[in-house]
C-alpha positions in Angstrom: 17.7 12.2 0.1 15.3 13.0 -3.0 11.7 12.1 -3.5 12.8 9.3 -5.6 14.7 7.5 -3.1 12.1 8.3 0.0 9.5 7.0 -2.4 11.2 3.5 -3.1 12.0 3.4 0.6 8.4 4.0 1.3 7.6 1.1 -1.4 9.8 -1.4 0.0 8.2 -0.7 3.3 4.6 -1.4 1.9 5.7 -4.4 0.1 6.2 -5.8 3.4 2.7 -5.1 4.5 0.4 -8.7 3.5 -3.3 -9.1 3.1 -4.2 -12.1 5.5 -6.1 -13.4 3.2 -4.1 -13.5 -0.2 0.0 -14.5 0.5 0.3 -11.4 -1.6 1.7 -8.0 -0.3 -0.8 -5.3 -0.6 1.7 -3.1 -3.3 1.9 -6.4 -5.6 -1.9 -6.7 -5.2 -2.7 -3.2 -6.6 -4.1 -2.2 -3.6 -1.9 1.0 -3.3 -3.3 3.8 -5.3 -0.7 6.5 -5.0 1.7 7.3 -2.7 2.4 11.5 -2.0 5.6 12.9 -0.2 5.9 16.4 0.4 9.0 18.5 0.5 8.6 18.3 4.5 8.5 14.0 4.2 5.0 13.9 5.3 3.4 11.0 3.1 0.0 10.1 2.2 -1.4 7.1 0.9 -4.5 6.5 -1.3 -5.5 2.8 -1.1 -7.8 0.8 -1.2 -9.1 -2.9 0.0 -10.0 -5.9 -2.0 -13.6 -5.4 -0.4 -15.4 -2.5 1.4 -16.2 -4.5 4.0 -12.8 -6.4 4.4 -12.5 -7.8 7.4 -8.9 -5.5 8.1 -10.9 -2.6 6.7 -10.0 -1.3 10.6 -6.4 -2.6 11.1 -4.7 -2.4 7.8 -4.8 0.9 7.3 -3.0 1.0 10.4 -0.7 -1.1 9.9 0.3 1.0 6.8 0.9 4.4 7.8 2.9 2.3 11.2 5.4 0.9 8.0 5.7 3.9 6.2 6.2 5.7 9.6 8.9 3.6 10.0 11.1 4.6 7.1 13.8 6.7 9.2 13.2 10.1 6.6 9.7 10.1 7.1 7.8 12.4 9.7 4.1 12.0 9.1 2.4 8.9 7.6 -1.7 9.1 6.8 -3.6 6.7 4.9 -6.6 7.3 3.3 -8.9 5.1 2.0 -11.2 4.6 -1.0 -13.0 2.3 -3.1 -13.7 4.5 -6.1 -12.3 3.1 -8.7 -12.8 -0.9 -6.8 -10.2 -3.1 -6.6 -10.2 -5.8 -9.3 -7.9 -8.4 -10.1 -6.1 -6.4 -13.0 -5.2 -4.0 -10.4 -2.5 -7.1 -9.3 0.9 -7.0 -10.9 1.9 -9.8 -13.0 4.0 -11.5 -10.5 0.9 -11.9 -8.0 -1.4 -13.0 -10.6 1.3 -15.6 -11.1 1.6 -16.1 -7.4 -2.0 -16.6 -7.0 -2.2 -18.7 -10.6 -4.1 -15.8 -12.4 -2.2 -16.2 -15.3 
C-alpha cells in the first residue's frame, strides 16, 4: 500500500473522531494540522483544539492516535499537539461551516 492510500485510510479514520461539543468531526473542523507517515507506517499527528484549555484537551488526543492505531497498516500512532497557529473558524471546511450555519 502507498503513502497515499495509508494517508486517506488514516483520514477516514480521523473523520470519525467528534468534538463533543460541535456535531462536527475534528478533520472537517480543521483541527488536524498535518498528518506524517513514514516509510515504516509510524504516523504523527499535528493538531490542535478549538481551545487551549478544552475540556478533552486530556482525552482527545487519545482518542486520536487509538483511531489511527487502528488502521490495520499502521504500527505506531503519536499525536502531538499545538496551538500555534490557534484554531479559528476558517480553519473549518466548507461543509462544517454549513453544518454548523457559518455560511
Amino acid at each position: 500500500m502507498d503513502s497515499n492510500e495509508l494517508g486517506e485510510k488514516i483520514v477516514r479514520a480521523l473523520k470519525t473522531v467528534y468534538d463533543p461539543e460541535i456535531p462536527v468531526d475534528i478533520y472537517e473542523l480543521g483541527l488536524i494540522y498535518d498528518v506524517f507517515v513514514n516509510e515504516d507506517n509510524h504516523v504523527k499527528v499535528i493538531m490542535t483544539l478549538t481551545t487551549p484549555n478544552c475540556p478533552v484537551a486530556e482525552t482527545l488526543p487519545l482518542e486520536v492516535e487509538d483511531k489511527v492505531r487502528s488502521v490495520e497498516e499502521v504500527v505506531e500512532a503519536k499525536v502531538e499537539l499545538t496551538f500555534e497557529p490557534p484554531w479559528t473558524r476558517e480553519l473549518m471546511s466548507e461543509e462544517a461551516k454549513l453544518e454548523l450555519g457559518f455560511l
